[in-house]
TORMAR-180483 format. One record per atom (N, C-alpha, C, O): residue number from 1; residue in one letter; atom name; x, y, z. Coordinates in steps of 0.001 Angstrom, whole numbers, plus 500000, padded with zeros to 6 digits. Example, Ala and Ser with C-alpha at 12.3 -4.5 7.8 and 13.67 -1.06 7.14 Angstrom:
% residues 2
> num	residuo	atomo	xx	yy	zz
> 1	a	N	513190	494310	507800 .
> 1	a	CA	512300	495500	507800 .
> 1	a	C	513200	496700	507800 .
> 1	a	O	514236	496681	508465 .
> 2	s	N	512850	497750	507080 .
> 2	s	CA	513670	498940	507140 .
> 2	s	C	512900	500030	507870 .
> 2	s	O	513409	501138	508039 .
***
This chain:
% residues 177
> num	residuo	atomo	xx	yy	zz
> 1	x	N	514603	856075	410398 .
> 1	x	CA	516027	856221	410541 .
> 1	x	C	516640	856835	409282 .
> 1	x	O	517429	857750	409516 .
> 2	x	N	516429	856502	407889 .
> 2	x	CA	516814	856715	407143 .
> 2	x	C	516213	858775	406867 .
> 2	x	O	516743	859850	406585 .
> 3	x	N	515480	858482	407040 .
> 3	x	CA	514768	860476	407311 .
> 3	x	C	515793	861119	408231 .
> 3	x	O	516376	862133	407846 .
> 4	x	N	515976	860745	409078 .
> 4	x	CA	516845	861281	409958 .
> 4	x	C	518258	861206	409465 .
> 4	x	O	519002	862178	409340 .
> 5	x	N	518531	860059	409219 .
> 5	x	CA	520216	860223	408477 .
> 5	x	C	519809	861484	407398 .
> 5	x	O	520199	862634	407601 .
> 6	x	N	519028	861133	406306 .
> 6	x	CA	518653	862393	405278 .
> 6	x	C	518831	863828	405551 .
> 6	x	O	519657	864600	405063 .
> 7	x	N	517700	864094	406615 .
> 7	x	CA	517903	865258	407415 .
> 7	x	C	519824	865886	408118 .
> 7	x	O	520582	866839	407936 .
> 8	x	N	519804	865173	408571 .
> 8	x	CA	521513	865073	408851 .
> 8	x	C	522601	865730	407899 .
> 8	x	O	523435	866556	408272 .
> 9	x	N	522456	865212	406556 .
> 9	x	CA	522985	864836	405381 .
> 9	x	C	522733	866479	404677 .
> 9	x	O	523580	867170	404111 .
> 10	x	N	521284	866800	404933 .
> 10	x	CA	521001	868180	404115 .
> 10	x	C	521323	868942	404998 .
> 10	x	O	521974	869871	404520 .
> 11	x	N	521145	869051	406465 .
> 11	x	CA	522108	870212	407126 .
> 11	x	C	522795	870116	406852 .
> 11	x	O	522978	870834	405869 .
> 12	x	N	523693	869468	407134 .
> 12	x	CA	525467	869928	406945 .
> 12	x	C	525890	870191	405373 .
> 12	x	O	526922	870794	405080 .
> 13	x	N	525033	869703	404468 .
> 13	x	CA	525389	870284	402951 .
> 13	x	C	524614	871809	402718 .
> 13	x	O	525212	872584	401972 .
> 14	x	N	523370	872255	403293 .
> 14	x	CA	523342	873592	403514 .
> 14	x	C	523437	874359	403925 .
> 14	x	O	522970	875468	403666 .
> 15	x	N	524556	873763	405286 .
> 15	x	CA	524812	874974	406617 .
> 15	x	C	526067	875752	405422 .
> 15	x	O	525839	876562	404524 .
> 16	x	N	526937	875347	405700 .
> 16	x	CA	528102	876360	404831 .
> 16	x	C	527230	876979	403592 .
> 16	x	O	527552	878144	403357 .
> 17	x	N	526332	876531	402858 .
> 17	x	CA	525929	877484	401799 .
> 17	x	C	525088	878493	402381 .
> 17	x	O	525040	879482	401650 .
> 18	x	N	524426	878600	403401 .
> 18	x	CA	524121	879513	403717 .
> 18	x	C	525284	880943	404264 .
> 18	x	O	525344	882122	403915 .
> 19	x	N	526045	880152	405210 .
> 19	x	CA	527124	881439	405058 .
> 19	x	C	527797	881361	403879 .
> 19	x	O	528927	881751	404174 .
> 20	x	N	527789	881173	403066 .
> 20	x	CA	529030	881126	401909 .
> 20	x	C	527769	882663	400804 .
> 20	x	O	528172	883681	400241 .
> 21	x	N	526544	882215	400907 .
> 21	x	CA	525554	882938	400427 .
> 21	x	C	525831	884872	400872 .
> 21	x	O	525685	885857	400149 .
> 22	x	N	526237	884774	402242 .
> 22	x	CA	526529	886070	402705 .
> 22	x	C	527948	886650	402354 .
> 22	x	O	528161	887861	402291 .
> 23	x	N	528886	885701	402135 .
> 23	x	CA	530289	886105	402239 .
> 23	x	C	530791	885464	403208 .
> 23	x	O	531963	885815	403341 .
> 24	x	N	530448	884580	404069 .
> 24	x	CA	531046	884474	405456 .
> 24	x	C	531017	882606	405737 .
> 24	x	O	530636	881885	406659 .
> 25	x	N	531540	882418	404609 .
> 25	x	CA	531856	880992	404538 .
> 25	x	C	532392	880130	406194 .
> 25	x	O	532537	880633	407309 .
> 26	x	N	532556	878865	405789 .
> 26	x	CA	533664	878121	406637 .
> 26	x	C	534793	877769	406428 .
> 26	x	O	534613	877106	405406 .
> 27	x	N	535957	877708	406655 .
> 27	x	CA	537247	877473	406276 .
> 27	x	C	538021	877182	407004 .
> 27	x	O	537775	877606	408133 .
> 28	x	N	539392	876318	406870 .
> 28	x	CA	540113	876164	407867 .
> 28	x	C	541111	877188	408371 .
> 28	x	O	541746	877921	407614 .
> 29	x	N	541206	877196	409594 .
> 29	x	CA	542536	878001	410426 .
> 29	x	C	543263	877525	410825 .
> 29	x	O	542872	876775	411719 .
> 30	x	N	544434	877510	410639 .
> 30	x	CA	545630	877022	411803 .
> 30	x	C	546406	878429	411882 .
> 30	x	O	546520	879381	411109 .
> 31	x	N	547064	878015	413644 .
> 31	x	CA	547277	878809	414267 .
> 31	x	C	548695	878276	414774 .
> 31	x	O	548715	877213	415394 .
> 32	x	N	549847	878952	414543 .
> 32	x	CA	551244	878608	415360 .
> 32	x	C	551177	879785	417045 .
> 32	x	O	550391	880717	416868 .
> 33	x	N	551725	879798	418198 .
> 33	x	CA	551772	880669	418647 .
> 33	x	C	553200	880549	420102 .
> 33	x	O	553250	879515	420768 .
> 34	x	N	554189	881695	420374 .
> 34	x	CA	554505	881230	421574 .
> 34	x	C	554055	882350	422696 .
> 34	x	O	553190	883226	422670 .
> 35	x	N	554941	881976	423620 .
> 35	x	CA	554578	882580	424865 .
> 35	x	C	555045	882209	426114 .
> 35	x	O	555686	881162	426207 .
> 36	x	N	554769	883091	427377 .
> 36	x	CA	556011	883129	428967 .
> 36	x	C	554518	883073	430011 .
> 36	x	O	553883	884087	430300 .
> 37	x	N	554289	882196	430299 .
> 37	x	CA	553692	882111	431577 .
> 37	x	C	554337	882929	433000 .
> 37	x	O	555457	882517	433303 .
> 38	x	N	553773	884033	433907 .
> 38	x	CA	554818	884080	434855 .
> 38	x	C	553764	883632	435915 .
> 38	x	O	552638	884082	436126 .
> 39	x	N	554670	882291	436719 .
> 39	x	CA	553997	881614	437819 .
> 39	x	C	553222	882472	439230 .
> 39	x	O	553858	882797	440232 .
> 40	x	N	552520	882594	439135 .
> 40	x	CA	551654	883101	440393 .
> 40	x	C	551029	881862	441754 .
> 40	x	O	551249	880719	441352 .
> 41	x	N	550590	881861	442669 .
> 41	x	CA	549749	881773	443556 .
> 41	x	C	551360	880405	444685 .
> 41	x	O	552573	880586	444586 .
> 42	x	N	550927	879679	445238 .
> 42	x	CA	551622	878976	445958 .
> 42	x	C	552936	878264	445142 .
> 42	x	O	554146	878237	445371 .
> 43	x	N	552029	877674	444023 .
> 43	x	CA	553126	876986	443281 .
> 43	x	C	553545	878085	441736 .
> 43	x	O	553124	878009	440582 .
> 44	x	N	554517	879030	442373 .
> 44	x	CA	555019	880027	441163 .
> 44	x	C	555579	879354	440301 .
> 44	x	O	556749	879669	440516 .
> 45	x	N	555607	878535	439339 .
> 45	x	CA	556514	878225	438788 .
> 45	x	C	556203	879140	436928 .
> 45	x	O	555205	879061	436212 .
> 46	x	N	557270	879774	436738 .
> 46	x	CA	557147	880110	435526 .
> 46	x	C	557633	879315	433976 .
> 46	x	O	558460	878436	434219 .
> 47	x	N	557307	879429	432477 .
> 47	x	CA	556808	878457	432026 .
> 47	x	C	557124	879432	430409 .
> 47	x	O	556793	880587	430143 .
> 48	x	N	557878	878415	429563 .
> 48	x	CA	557699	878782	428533 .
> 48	x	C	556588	878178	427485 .
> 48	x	O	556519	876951	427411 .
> 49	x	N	555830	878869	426778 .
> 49	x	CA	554998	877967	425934 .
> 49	x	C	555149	878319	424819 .
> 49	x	O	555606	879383	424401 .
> 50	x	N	554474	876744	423846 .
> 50	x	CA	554629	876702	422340 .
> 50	x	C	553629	875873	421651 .
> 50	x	O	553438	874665	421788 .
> 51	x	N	552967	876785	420821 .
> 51	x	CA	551722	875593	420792 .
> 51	x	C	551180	875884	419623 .
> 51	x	O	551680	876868	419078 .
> 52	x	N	550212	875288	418984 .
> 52	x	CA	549832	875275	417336 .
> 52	x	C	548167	874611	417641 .
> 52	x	O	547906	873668	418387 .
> 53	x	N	547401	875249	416997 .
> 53	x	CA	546134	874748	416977 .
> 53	x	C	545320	874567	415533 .
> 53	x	O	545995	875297	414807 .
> 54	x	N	544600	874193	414962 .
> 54	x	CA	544051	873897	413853 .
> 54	x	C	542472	873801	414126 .
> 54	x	O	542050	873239	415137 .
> 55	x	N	541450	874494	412979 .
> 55	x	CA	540246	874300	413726 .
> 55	x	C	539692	874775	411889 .
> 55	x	O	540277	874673	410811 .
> 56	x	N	538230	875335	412302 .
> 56	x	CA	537334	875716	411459 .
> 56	x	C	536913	877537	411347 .
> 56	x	O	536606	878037	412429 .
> 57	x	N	536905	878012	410728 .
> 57	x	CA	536941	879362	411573 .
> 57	x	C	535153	879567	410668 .
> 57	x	O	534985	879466	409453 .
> 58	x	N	534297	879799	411484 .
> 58	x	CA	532981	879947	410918 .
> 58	x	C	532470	881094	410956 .
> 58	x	O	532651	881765	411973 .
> 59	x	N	531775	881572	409974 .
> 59	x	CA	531786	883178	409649 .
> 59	x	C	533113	884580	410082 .
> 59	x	O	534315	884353	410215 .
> 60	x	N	532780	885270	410154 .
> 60	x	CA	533635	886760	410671 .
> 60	x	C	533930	886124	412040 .
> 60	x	O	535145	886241	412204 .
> 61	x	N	533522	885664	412826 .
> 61	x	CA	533375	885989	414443 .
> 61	x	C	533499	884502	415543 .
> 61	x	O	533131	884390	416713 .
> 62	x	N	533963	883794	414906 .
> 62	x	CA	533920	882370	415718 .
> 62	x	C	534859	881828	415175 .
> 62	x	O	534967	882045	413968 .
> 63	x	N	535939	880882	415867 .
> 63	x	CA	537104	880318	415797 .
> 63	x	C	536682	879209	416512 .
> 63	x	O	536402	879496	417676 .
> 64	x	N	536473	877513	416091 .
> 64	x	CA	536871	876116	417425 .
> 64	x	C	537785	875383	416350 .
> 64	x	O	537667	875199	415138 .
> 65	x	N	538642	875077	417194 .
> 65	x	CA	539782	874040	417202 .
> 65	x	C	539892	872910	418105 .
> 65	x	O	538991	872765	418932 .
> 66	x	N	540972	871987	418071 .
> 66	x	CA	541784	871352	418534 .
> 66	x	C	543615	871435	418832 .
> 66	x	O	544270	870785	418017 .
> 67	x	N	544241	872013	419679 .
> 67	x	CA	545484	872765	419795 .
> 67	x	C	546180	871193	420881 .
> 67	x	O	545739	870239	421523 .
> 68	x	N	547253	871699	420557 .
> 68	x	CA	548675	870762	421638 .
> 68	x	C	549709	872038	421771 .
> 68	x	O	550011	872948	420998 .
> 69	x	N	550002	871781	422744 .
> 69	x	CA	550830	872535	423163 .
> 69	x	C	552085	871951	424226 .
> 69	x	O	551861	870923	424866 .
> 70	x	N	553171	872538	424345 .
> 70	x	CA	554525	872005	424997 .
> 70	x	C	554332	873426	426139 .
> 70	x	O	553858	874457	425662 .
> 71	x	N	554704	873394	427553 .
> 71	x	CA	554594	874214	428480 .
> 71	x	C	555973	873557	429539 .
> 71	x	O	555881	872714	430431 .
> 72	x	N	556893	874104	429178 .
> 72	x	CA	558245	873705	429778 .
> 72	x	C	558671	874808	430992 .
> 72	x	O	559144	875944	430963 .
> 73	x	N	558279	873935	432017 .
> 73	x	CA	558229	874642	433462 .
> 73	x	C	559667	875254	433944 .
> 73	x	O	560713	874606	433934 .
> 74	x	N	559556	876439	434314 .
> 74	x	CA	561496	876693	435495 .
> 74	x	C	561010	877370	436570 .
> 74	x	O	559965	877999	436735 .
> 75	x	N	562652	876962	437816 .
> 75	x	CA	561523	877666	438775 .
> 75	x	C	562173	878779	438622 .
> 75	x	O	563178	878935	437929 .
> 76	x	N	561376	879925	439543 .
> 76	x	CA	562729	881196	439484 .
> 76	x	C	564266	881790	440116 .
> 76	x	O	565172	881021	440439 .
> 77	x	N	564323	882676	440176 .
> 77	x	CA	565785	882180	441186 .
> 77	x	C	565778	881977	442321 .
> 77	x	O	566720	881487	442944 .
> 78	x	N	564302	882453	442961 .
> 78	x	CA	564312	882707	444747 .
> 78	x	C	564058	881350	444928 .
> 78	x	O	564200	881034	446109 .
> 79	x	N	563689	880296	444095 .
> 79	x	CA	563117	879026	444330 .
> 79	x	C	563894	878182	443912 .
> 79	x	O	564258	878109	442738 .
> 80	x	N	564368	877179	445134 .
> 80	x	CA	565450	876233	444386 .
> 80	x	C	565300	875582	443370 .
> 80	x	O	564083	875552	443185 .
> 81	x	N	566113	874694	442099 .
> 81	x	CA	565630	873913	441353 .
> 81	x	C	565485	872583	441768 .
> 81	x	O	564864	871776	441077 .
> 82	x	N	566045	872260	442921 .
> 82	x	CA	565270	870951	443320 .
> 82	x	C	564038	870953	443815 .
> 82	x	O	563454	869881	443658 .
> 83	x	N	563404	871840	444392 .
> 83	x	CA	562338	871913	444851 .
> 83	x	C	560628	871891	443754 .
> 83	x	O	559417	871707	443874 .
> 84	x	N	561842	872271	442584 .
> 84	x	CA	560747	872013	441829 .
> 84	x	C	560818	870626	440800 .
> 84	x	O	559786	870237	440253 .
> 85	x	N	562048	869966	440604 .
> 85	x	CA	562015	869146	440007 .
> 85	x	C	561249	867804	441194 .
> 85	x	O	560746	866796	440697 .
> 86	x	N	561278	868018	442789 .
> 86	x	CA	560859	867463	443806 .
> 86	x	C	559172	867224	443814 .
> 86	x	O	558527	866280	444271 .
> 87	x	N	558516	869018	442811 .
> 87	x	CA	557489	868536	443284 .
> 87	x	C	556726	867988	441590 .
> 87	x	O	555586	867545	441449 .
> 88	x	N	557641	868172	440621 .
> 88	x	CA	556539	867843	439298 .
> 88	x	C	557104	866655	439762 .
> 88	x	O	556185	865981	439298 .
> 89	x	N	557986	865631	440394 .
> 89	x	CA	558325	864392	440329 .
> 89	x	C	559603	864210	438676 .
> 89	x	O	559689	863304	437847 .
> 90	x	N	560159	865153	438780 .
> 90	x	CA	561442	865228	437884 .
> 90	x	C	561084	865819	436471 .
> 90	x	O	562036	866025	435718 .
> 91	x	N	559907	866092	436060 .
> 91	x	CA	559796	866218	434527 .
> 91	x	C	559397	867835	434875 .
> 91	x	O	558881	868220	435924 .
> 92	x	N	559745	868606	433804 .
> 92	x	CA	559280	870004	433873 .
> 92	x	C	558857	870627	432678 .
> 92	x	O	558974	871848	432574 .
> 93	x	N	558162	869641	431342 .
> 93	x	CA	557273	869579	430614 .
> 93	x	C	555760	869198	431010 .
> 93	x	O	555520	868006	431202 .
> 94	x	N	555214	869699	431080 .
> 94	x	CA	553490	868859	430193 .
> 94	x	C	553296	869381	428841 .
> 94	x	O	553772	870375	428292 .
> 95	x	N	552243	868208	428308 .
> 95	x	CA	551946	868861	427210 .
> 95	x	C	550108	869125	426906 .
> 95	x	O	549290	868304	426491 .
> 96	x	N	549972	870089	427164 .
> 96	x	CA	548408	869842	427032 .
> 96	x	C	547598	869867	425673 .
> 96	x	O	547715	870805	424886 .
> 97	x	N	546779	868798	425444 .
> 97	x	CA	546163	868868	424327 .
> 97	x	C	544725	868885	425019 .
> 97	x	O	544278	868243	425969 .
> 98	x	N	543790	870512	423633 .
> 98	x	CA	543046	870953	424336 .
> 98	x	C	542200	871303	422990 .
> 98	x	O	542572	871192	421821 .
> 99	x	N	540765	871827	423576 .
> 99	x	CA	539501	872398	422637 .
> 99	x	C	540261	873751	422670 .
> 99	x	O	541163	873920	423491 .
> 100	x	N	539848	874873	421641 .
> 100	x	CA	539958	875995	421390 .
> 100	x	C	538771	876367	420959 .
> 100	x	O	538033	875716	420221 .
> 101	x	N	538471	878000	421670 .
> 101	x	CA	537578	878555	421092 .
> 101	x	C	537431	879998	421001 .
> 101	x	O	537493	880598	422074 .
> 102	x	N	537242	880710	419897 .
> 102	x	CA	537518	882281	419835 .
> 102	x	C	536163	883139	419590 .
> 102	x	O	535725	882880	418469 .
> 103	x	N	535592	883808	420086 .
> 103	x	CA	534824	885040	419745 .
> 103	x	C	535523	886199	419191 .
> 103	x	O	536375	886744	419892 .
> 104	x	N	535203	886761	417707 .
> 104	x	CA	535886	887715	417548 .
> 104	x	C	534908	888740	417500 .
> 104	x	O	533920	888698	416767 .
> 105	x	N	535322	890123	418674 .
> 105	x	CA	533901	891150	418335 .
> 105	x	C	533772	892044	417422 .
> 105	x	O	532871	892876	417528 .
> 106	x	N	534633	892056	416355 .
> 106	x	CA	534657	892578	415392 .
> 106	x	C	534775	892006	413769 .
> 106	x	O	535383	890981	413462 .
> 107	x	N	534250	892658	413069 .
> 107	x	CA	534492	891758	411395 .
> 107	x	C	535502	892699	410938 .
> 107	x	O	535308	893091	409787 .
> 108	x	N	536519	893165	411520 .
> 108	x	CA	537892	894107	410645 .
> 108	x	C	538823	893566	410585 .
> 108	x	O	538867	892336	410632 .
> 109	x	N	540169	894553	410424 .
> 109	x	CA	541537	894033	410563 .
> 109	x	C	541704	893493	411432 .
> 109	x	O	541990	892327	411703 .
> 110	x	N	541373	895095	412384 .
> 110	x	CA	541568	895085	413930 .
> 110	x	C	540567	894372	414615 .
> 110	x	O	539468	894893	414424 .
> 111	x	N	540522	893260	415428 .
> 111	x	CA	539408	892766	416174 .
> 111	x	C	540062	892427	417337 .
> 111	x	O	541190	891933	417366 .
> 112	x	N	539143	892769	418628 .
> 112	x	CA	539701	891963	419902 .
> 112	x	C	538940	890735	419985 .
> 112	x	O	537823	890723	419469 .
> 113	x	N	539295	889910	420445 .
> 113	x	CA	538764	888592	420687 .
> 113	x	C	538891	888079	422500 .
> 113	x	O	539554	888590	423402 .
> 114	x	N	538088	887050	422515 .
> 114	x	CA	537984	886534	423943 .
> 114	x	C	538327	885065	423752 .
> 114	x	O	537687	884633	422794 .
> 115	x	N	539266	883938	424428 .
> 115	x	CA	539850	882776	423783 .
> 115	x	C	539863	882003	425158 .
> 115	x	O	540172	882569	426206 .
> 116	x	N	539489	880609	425082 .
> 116	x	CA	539293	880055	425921 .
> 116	x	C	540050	878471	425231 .
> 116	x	O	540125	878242	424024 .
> 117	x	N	540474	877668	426168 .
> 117	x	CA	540898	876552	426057 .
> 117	x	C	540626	875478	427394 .
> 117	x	O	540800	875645	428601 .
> 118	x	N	540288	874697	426867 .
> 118	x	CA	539989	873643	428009 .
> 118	x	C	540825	872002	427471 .
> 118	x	O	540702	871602	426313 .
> 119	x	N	541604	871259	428483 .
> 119	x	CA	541728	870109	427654 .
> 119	x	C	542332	869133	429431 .
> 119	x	O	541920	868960	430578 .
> 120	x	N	543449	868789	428603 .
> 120	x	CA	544080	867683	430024 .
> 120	x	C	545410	868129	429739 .
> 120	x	O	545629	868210	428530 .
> 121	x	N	546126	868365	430299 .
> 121	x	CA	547799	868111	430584 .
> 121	x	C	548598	866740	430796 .
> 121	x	O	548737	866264	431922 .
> 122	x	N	549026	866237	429843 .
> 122	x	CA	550143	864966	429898 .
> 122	x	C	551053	865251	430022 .
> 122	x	O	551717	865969	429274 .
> 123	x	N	551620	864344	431881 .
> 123	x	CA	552641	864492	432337 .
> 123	x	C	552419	863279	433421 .
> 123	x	O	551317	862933	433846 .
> 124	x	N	553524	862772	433739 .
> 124	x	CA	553124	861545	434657 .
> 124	x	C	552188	862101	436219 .
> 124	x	O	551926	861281	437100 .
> 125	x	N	551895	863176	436301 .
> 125	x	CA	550796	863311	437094 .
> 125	x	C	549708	864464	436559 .
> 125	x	O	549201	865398	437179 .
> 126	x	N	549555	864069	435266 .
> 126	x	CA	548347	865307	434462 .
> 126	x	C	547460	865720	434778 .
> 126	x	O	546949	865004	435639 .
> 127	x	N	546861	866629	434544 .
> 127	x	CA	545372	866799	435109 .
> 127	x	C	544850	867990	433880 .
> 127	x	O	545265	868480	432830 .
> 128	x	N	543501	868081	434924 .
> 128	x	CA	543366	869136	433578 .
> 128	x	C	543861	870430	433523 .
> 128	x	O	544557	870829	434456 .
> 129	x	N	543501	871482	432139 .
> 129	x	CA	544082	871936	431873 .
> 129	x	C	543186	873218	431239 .
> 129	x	O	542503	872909	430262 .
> 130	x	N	543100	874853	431758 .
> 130	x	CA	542504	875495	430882 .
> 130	x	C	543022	877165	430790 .
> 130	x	O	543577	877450	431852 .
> 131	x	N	543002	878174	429963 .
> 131	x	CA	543569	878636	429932 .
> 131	x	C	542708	879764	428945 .
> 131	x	O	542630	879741	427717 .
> 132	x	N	542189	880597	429741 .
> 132	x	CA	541128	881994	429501 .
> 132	x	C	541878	882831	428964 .
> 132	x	O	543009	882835	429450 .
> 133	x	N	541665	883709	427969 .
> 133	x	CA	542446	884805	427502 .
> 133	x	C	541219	885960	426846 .
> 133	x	O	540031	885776	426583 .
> 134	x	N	541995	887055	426739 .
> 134	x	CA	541836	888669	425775 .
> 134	x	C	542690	888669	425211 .
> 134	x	O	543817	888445	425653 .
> 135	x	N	542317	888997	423721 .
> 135	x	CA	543490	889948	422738 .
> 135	x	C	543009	890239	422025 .
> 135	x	O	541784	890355	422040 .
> 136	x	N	543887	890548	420867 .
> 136	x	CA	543822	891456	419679 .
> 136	x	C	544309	890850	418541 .
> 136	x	O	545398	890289	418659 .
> 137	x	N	543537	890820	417023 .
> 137	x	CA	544120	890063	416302 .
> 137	x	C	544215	891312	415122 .
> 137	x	O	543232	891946	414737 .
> 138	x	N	545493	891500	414683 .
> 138	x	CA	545861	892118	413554 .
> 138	x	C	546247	891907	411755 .
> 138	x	O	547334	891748	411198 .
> 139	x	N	544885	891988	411217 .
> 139	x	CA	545113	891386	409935 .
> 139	x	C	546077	891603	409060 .
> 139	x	O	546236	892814	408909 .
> 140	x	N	546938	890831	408285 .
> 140	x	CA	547883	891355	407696 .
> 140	x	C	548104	890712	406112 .
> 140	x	O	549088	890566	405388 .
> 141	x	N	546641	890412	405982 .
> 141	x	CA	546323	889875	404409 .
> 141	x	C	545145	889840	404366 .
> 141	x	O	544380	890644	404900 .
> 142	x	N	544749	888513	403455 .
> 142	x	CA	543121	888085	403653 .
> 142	x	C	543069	887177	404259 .
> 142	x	O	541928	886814	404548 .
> 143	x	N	544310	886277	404804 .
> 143	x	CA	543636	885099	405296 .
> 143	x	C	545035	885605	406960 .
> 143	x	O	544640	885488	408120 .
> 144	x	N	546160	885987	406714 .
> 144	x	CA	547073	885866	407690 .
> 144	x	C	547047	886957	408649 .
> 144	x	O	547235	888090	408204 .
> 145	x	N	546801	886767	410167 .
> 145	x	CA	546986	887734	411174 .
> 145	x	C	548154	887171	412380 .
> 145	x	O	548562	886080	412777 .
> 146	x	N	548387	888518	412657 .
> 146	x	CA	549153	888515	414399 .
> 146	x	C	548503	888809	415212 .
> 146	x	O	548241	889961	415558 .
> 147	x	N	548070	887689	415729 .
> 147	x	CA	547671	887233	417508 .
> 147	x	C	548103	887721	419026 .
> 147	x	O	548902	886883	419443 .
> 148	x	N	547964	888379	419655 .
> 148	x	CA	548468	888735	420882 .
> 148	x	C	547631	888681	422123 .
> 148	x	O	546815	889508	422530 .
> 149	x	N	547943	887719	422556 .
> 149	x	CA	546628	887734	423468 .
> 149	x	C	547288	887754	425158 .
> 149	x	O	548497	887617	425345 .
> 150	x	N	546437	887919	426152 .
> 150	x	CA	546852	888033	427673 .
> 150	x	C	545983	887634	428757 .
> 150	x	O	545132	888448	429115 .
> 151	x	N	546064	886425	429383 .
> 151	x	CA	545054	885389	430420 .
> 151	x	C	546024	884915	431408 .
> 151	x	O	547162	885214	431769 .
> 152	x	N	544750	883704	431823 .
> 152	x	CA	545544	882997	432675 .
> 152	x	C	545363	881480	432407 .
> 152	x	O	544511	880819	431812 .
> 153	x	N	546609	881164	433145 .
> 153	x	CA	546783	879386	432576 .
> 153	x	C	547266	878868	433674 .
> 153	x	O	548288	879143	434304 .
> 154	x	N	546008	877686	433943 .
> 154	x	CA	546148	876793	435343 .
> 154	x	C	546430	875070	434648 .
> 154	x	O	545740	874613	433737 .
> 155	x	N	547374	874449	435200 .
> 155	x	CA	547194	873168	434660 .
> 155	x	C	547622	872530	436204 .
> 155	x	O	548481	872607	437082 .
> 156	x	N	546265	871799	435812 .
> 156	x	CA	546210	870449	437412 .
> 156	x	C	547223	869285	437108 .
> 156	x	O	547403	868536	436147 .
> 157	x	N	547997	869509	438736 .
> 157	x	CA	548842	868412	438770 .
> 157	x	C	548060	867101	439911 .
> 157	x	O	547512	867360	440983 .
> 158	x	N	548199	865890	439373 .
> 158	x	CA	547450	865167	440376 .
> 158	x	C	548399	864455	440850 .
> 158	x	O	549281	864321	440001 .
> 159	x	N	548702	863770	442119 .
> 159	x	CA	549312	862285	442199 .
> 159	x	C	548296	862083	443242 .
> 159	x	O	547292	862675	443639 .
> 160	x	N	549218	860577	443647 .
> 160	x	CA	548225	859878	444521 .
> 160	x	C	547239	860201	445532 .
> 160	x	O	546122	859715	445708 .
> 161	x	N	547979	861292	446292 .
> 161	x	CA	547213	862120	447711 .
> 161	x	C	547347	863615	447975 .
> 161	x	O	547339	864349	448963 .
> 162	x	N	547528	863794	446115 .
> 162	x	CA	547300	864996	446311 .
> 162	x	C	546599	865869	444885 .
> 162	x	O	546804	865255	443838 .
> 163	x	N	545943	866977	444745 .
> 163	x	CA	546149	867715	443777 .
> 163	x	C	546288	868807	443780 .
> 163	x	O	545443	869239	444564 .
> 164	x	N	547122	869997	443190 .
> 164	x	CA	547513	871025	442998 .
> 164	x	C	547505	871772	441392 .
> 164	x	O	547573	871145	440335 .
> 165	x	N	547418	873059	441517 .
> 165	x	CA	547002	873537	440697 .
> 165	x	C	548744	874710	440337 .
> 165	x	O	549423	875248	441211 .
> 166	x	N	549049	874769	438437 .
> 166	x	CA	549958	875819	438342 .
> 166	x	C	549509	876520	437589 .
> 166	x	O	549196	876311	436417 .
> 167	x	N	549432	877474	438239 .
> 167	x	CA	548768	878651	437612 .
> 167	x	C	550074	879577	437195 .
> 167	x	O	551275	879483	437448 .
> 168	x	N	549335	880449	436491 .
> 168	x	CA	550550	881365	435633 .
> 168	x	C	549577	882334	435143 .
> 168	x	O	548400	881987	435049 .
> 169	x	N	550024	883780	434745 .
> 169	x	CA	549241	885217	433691 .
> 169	x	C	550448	884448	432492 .
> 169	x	O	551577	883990	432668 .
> 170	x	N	549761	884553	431517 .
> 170	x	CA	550666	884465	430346 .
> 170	x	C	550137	885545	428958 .
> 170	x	O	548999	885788	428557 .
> 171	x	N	551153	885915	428586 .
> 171	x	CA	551024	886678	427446 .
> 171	x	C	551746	885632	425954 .
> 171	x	O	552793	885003	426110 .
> 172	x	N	551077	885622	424774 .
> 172	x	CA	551538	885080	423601 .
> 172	x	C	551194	885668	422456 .
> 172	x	O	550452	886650	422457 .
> 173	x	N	551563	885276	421627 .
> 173	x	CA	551825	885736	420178 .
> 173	x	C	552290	884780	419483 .
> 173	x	O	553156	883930	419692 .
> 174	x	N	551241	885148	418159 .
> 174	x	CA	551524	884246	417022 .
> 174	x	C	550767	884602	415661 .
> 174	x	O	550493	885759	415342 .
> 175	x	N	550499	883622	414993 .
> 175	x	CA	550436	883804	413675 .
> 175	x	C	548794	882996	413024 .
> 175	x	O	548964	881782	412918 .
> 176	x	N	547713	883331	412711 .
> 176	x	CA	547083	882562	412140 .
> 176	x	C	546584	882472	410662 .
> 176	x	O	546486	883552	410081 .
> 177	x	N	546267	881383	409994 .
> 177	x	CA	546460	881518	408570 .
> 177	x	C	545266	880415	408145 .
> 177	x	O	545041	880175	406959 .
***
């Protein structure tokens, strides 16, 4: 047992020196970002978002976090507003707290990236929650870029005898540092 804790103990004290050996250390990222969901499929409902994530960013090309986010639902005009305060059951927030994860295919300014999030949505009928994206990240120091990315974002609503899904294309922008 004690070999094994040991072993344990010397990876993780020589994983970062090995990238740190190349240039391509570990370090932290946080990320502010907003953004407009526009509601698609049965349940359109469109959606402002605001959300901040914090993670590890490991070498040039990999981003995981932990993010929360606020996703404050409206319906549109063709859709009454009772009908939607009828079906979240009155609240037209969730908030989903979720994993983050980034591939970046490039080591430049300019890199596009591929961004994925998976987590749960809290709301008195939450469910889960995930939200696939493409973009582009534009460096604008050594450590600070603008984010723009464009996916889609489904968050499961459950109640008792039923579950449904709100989906949305959303585009966002933000800041990481």
């Amino acid at each position: 047992m004690k070999k094994l804790f040991f072993a344990w103990i010397m990876a993780l004290w020589c994983f970062p020196a090995v990238f740190a050996q190349s240039g391509q250390g570990i370090r932290y990222q946080g990320e502010v970002g907003v953004g407009t969901a526009f509601g698609v499929g049965s349940n359109a409902y469109d959606r402002f978002v605001l959300e901040t994530v914090h993670g590890v960013r490991i070498g040039p090309r990999l981003f995981v976090g932990l993010g929360v986010a606020w996703n404050y639902y409206s319906a549109r005009g063709d859709m009454p507003d009772d009908s939607f305060r009828e079906y979240t059951d009155g609240g037209r927030s969730f908030v989903p707290i979720f994993a983050d994860m980034k591939v970046y295919f490039l080591d430049r300014r300019i890199s596009p990236y591929l961004k994925v999030d998976i987590g749960y949505g809290i709301h008195k009928h939450g469910g889960i929650y995930a939200a696939p994206a493409v973009g582009v990240k534009f460096g604008l120091g050594s450590v600070l870029a603008l984010n723009i990315d464009f996916g889609f974002q489904v968050q499961q609503q459950t109640a008792p005898d039923t579950s449904s899904g709100l989906g949305g294309i959303i585009l966002r922008a933000g800041l990481s540092f």
